[in-house]
Each structure stands twice: as C-alpha cells, then as structure tokens.
C-alpha positions in Angstrom: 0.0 0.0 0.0 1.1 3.9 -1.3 -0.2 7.3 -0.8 -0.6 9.9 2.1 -3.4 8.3 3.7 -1.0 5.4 4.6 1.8 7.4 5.5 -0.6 9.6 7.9 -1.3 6.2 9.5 2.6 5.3 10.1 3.6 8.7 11.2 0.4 8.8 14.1 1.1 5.0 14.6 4.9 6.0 15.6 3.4 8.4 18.5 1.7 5.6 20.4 3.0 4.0 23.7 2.4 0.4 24.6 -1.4 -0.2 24.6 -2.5 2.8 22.8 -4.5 3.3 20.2 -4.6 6.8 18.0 -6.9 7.7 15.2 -7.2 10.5 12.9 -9.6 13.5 13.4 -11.2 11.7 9.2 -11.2 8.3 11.1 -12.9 10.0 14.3 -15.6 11.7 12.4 -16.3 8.5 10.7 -17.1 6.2 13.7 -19.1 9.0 15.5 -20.6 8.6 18.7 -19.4 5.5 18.9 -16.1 5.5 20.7 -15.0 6.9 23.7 -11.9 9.8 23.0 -9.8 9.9 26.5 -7.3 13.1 24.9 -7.0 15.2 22.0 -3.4 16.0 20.9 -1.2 17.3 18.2 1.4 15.6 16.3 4.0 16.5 13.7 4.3 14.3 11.3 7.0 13.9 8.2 6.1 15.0 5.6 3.0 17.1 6.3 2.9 20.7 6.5 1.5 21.5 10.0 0.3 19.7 13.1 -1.9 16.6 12.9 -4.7 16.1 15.2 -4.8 12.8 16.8 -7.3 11.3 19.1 -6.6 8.6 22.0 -9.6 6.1 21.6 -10.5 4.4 25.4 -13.2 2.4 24.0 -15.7 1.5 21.4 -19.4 0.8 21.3 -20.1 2.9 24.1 -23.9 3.3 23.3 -24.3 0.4 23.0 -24.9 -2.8 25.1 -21.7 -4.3 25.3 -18.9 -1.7 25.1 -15.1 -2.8 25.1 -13.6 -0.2 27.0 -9.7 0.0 27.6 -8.7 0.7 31.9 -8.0 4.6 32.1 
C-alpha cells in the first residue's frame, strides 16, 4: 500500500505507547458517537505541513450494550 493516507497512519502510529491506540480527526468523524476519545493531541508528522490532530480512543461501542472499554 502507497499514498498519504497510509503514510498519515505510520507517522500517528509511531506516536503511540504500549497499549495505545490513536486515530485520525477523518477516522474519528467517521465512527461517530461510537467510541470513547480519552485526549485530543497534536502531532507532527514527516512530511506534512502542519500539526496533525490525533485522538486517544478508550473504548468503542459505548452506546451500546456491550462496550469494550480499555482501563484509564
């Protein structure tokens, strides 16, 4: 796989720590409601021109009836 969407994914990828999981502001908008966002942060990434919003995801499904939720 080519293309900036890919690389966008390896450079927020490379600013996660053990368990963590980070998504993009276009991947956050697409799931909605849906998860739950524990922190909001910036990230500079190579070859882009300014910061890149990242989100740290806690959990998923949390309107629903069996959410999987990661310990805060």
């Amino acid at each position: 796989m080519v293309g900036s969407t890919v690389n966008l994914t390896a450079r927020i990828e490379s600013h996660t720590v053990g368990g963590q999981i980070l998504i993009s502001a276009t991947t956050a908008a697409a799931a909605g409601d849906d998860l739950r966002v524990d922190a909001q942060l910036d990230v500079r990434a190579k070859g882009f021109a300014g910061p890149i919003t990242a989100f740290e995801i806690g959990g998923i499904g949390v309107g629903g009836p069996a959410p999987r939720l990661l310990p805060e």
